[in-house]
C-alpha positions in Angstrom: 8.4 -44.9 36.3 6.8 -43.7 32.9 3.1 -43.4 32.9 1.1 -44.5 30.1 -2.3 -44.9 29.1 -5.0 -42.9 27.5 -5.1 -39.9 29.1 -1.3 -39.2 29.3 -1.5 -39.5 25.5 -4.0 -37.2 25.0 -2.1 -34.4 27.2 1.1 -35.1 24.9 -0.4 -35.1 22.3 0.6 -32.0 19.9 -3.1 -31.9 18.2 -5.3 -32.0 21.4 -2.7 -29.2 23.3 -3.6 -27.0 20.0 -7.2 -27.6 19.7 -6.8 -26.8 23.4 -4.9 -23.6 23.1 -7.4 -22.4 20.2 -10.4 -22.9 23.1 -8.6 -20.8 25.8 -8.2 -17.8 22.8 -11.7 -18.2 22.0 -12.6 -17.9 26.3 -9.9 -15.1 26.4 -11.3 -12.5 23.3 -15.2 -13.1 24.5 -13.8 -12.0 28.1 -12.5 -8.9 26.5 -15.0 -5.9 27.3 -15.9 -3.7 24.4 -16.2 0.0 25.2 -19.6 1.5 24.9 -20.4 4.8 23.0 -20.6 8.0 25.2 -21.7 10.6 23.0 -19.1 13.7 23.0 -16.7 11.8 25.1 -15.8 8.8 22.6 -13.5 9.1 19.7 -15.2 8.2 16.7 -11.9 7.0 14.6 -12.6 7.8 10.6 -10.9 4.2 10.1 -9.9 1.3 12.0 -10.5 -2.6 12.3 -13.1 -5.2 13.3 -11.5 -8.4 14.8 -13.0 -11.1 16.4 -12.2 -14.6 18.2 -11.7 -16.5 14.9 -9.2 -14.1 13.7 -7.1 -14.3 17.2 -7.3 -18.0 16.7 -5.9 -18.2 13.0 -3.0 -16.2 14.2 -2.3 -18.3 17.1 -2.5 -21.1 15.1 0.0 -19.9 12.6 2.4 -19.1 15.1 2.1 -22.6 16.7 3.5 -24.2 13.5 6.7 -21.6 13.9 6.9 -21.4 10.3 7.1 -18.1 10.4 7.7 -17.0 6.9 4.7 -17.3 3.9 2.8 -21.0 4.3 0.1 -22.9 4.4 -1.9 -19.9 5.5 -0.6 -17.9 2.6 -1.3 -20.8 -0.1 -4.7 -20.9 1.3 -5.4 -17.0 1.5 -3.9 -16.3 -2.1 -6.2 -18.6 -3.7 -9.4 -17.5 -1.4 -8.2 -14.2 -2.5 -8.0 -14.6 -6.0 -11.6 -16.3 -6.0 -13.1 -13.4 -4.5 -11.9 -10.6 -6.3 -12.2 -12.5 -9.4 -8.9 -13.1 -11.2 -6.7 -16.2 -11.9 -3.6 -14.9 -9.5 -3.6 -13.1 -6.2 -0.2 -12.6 -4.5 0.6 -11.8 -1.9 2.9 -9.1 -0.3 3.1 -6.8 3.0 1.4 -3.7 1.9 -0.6 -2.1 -0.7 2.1 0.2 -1.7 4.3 -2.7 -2.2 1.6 -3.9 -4.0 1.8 -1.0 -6.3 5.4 -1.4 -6.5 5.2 -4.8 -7.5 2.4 -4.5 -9.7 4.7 -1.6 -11.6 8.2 -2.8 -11.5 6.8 -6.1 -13.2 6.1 -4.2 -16.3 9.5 -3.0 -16.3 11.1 -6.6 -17.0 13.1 -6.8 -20.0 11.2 -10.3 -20.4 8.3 -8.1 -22.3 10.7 -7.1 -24.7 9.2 -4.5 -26.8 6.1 -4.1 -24.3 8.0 -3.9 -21.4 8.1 -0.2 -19.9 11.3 1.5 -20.1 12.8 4.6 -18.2 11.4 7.7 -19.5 8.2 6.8 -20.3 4.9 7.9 -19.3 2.2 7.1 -17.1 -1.1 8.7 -16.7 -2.3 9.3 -13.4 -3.9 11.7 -11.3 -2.6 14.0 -8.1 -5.3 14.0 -5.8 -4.8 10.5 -3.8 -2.0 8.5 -2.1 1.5 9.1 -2.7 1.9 5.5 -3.3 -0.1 5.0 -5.9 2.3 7.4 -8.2 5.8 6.5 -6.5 6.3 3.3 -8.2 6.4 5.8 -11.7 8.9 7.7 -10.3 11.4 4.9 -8.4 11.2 3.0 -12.1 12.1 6.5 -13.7 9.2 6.6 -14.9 6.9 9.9 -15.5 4.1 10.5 -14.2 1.2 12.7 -16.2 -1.2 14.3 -14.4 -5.2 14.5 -15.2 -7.7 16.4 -12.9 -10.5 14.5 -11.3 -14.1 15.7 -11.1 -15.6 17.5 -8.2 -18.9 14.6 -7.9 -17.0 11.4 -7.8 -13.5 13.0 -6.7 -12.5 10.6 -9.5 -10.5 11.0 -13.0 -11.5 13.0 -15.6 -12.2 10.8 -18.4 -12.5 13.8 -21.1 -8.9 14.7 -20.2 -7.7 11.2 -21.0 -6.8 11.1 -24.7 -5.2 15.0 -24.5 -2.5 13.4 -22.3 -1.5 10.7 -24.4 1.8 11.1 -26.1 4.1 9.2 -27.9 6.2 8.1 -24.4 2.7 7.1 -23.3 3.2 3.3 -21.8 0.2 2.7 -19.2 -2.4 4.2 -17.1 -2.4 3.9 -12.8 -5.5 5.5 -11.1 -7.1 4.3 -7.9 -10.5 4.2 -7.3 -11.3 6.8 -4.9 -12.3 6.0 -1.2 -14.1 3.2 -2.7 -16.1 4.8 -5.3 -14.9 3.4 -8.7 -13.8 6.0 -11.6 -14.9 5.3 -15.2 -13.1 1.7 -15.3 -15.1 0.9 -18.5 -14.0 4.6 -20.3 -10.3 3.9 -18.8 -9.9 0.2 -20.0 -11.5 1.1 -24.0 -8.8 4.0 -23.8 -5.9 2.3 -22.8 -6.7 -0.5 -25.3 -7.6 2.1 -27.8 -3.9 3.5 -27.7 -2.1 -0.1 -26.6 -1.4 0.7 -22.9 -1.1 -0.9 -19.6 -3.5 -0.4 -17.0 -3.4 -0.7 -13.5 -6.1 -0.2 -11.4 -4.8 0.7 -7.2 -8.0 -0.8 -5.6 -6.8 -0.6 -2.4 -9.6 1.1 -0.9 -12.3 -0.2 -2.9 -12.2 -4.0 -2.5 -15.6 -5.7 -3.6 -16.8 -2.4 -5.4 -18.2 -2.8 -8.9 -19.6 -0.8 -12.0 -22.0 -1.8 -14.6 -21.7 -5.3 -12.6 -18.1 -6.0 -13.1 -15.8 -6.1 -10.0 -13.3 -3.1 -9.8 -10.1 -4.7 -10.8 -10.9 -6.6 -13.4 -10.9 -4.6 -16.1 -7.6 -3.5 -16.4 -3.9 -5.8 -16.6 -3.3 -5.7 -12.8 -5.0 -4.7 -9.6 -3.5 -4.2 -5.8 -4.7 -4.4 -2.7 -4.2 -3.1 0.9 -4.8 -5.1 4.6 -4.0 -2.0 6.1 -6.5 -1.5 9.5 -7.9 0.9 7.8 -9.0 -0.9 5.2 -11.9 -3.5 4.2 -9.7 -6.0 5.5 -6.8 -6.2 8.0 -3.9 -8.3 8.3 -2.2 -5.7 10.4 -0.1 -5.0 7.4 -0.2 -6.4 4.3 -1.3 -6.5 0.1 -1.9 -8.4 -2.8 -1.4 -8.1 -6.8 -3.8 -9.5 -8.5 -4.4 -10.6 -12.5 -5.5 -13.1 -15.0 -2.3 -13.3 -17.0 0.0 -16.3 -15.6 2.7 -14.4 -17.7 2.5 -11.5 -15.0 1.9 -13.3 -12.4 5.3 -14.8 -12.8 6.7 -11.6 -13.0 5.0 -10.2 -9.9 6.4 -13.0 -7.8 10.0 -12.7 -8.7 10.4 -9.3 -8.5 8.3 -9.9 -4.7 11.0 -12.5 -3.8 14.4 -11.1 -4.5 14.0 -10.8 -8.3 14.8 -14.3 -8.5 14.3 -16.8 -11.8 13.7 -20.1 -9.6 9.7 -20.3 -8.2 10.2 -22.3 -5.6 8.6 -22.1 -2.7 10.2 -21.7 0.9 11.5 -24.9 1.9 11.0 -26.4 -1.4 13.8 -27.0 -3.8 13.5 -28.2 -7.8 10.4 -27.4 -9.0 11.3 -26.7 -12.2 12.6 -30.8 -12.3 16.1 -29.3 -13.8 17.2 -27.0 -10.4 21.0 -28.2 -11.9 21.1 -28.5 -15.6 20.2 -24.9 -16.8 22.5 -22.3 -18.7 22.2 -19.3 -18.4 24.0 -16.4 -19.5 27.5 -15.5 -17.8 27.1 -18.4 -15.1 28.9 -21.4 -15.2 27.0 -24.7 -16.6 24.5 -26.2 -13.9 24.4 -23.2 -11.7 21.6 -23.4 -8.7 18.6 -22.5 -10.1 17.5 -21.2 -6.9 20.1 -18.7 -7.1 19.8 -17.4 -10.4 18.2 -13.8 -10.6 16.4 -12.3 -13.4 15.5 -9.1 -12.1 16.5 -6.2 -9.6 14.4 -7.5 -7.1 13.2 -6.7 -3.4 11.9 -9.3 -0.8 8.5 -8.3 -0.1 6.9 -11.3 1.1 4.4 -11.6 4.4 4.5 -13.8 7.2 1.8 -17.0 7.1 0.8 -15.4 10.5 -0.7 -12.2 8.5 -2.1 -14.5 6.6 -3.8 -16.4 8.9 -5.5 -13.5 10.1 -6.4 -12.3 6.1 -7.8 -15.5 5.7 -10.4 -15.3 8.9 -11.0 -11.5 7.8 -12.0 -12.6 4.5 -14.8 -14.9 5.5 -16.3 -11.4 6.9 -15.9 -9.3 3.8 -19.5 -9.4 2.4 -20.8 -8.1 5.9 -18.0 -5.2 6.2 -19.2 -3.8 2.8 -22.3 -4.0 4.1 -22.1 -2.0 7.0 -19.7 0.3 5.0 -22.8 0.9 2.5 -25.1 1.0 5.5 -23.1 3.8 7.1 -22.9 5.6 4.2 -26.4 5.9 3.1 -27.5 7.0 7.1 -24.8 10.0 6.6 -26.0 11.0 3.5 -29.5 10.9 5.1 -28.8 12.8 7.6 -26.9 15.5 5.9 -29.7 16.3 3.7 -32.5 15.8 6.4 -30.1 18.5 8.5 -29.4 21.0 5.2 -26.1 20.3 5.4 -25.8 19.8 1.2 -25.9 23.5 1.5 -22.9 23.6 3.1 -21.1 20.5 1.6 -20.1 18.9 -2.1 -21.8 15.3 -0.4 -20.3 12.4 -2.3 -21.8 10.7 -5.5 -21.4 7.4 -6.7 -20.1 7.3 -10.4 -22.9 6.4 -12.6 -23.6 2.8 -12.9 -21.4 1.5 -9.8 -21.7 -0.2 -6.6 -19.4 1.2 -4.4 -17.7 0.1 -1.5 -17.2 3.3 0.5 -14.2 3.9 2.3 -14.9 7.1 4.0 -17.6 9.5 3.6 -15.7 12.5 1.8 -17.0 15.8 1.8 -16.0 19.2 -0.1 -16.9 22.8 1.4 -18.9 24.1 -1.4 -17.5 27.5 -3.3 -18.6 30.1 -1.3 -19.6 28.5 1.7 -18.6 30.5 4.7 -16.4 27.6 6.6 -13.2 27.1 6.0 -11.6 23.1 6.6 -9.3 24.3 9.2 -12.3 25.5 11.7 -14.1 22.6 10.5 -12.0 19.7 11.0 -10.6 21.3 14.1 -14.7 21.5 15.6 -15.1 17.7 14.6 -11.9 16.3 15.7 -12.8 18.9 19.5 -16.2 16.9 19.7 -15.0 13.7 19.1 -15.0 12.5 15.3 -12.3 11.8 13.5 -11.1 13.4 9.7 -8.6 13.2 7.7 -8.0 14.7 4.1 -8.2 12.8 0.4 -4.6 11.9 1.3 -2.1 14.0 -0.5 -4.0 16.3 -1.7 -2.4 17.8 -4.9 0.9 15.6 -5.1 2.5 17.9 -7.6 2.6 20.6 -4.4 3.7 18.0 -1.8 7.4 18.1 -0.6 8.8 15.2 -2.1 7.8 15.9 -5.7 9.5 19.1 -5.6 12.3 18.2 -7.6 10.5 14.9 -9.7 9.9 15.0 -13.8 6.2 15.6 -14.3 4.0 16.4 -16.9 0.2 18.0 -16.0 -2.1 17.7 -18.8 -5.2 20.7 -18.7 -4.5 22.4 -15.3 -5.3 21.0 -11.9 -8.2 23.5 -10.3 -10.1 20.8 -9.1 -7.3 18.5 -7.2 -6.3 21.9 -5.9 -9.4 22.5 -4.5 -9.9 19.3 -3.0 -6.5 19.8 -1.3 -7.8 22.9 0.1 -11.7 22.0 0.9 -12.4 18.2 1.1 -12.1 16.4 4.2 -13.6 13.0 5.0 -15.1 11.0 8.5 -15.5 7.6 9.1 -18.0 5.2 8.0 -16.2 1.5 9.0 -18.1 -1.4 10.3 -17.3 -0.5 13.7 -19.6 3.2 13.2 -22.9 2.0 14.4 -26.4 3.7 14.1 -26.3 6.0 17.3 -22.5 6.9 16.4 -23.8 7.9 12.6 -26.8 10.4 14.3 -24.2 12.0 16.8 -21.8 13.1 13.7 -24.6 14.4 11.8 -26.0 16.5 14.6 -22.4 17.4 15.5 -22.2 18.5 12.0 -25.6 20.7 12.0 -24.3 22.4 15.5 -21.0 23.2 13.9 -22.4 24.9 11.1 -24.7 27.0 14.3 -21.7 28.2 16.0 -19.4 28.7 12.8 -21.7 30.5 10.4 -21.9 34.0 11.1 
């Protein structure tokens, strides 16, 4: 006999079993124990992320819709996205360096014509960072021109800027360094100055700014990184971002398979004329949905990472907070203890507001430490390093055999491959966990300095 009524309505119905799935996730994350602090026993990670029940229950409601692929979620993030950072067009993709890749490759589209880049042209960068951020050079054929970086800001060095410019000269791609933003002002007046692109990797410096502006607005196209390490986390995941529709066009077909259709999944016709286009060496009327326009790569992200992206964002503003918080007690603390003796401690380029990711130090010349002892003390008593990435990327494996040009020598990037380390300072460090490094610090120099 089939039941009826009310109540058997309710427990069939779709709505009321999701809004009661979302409660249980809610009940299950606040049952979850956090681990306390024990000093010297815990592992203070230099990175990682800070979740919380909302951000369980946008992924669990993503996955109920079993969409699977980019959807609602990712409509709503990308235009969230776009808001905060400040530009027209966020899209997005499932890392930062795909994010890079994007942002690069979309340059390369004959659509630009005469601006567009070609193989063989050059790109000023610098060596001391991610391998990322220069890789897209090289994979378009592409090369790269290296510039050192100062020793205060581990940034660019803007003076060496217009001695690297040369008639192949196309576009400038620096990041902003563990969240302290280079000379974005100096770069953007320079590139326009000589008629070049300008891509700024922001991907550890979301919500920064200098002189007021937000890092990634001043230059043609931006990226970002969900990475756990970074200000955000979708697990994985990244976004282009610009203000020119014309790019963002670009970006998105060369994300989804280099096609010319912009459709999105599930939808068909757009464009009004899916069937009555010509286009050159396909027959009359050919699918527009499967005409390509570029060599393209499928680098979209699941509505599920987006989901989460979404909740995450909500929490930005606080993150940077704590991130500034943390970094401010280090440097405290480090001068209070005479450790500036010791250590390079980091600046903040004149005129910015960082938003610190890490808190990166350099062993001073003539210091007697060397990084080795150092990071190996820290990492024995419980606090995490790592180094400024790459180091010098002209010396790294992979860009052994690679066309590159280096413009006024590299002393500095060497010496931050050889001396510069950096330890957490993510929302996740709190107070007691930002003394114990500090006096960890001051006890290491006691047992290592003769």
């Amino acid at each position: 006999m089939e039941v009826s009524g009310p109540d058997h309505r309710k427990e069939n119905d779709p709505q009321s079993i999701r809004e009661e799935i979302k409660t249980l996730a809610r009940k299950y994350f606040d049952a979850i124990e956090p681990g306390s602090f024990t000093p010297g026993k815990s592992y203070i990670p230099p990175s990682g992320k800070v979740l919380d029940a909302n951000d369980l229950v946008h992924l669990i409601d993503a996955s109920l819709d079993m969409w699977l692929t980019t959807g609602r979620f990712a409509d709503r993030f990308e235009s969230q996205l776009a808001e905060t950072f400040g530009t027209r067009f966020a899209k997005l993709t499932v890392s930062g360096s795909a994010a890079n890749l994007l942002a690069f490759s979309c340059l390369t589209s004959p659509r630009l014509q005469d601006k567009r880049i070609a193989p063989g042209s050059e790109v000023i960068t610098v060596a001391a960072g991610f391998p990322t951020t220069v890789a897209p050079i090289v994979q378009n054929r592409c090369v790269p021109v290296f510039v050192d970086v100062d020793l205060a800001t581990h940034n660019v060095d803007i003076d060496r800027l217009e001695g690297a410019v040369s008639n192949k000269t196309r576009a400038v791609m620096i990041a902003h360094t563990l969240g302290n933003p280079f000379n974005a002002d100096a770069v953007a007046a320079f590139a326009k100055r000589h008629d070049l692109y300008f891509i700024e990797d922001c991907c550890d410096a979301f919500g920064a700014a200098l002189n007021g502006k937000a890092v990634g607005t001043f230059g043609d196209i931006a990226t970002l990184s969900f990475y756990p390490a970074h200000h955000i986390t979708m697990g994985e995941g990244g976004a282009v971002m610009t203000n020119r529709k014309s790019l963002a066009t670009l970006i998105e077909s060369f994300r989804d398979w280099g096609r010319d259709c912009w459709c999105k999944p599930g939808q068909s016709n757009t464009c009004g004329n899916r069937f009555g286009q010509k286009f050159a060496g396909l027959p009359e009327g050919y699918d527009h949905k499967y005409v390509y326009s570029h060599l393209g790569y499928n680098l979209k992200a699941t509505d599920m990472q987006a989901a989460i992206g979404l909740s995450q964002l909500e929490k930005l503003p606080a993150f940077i907070g704590k991130r500034r918080e943390n970094h401010l007690a280090l440097s405290r603390a480090f001068k209070d203890r005479g450790l500036d003796e010791y250590f390079l401690l980091p600046e903040a380029t004149p005129g910015s507001e960082p938003s610190w990711f890490g808190f990166l130090l350099t062993i001073r010349d003539g210091a007697p430490l060397k990084r080795n002892a150092v990071v190996r003390y820290l990492e024995d008593h419980g606090i995490g390093t790592r180094l400024l990435f790459a180091g010098n990327l002209t010396r790294q494996p992979a860009f052994q055999d690679v066309e590159y040009r280096v413009f006024g020598g590299l002393e500095n990037t060497d010496k931050i491959m050889r001396d510069s380390f950096w330890v957490g300072i993510w929302p996740g460090i709190d107070d007691q966990m930002t003394e114990y490094m500090a006096d960890t610090f001051a006890r290491m120099i006691k047992e290592l300095v003769p």
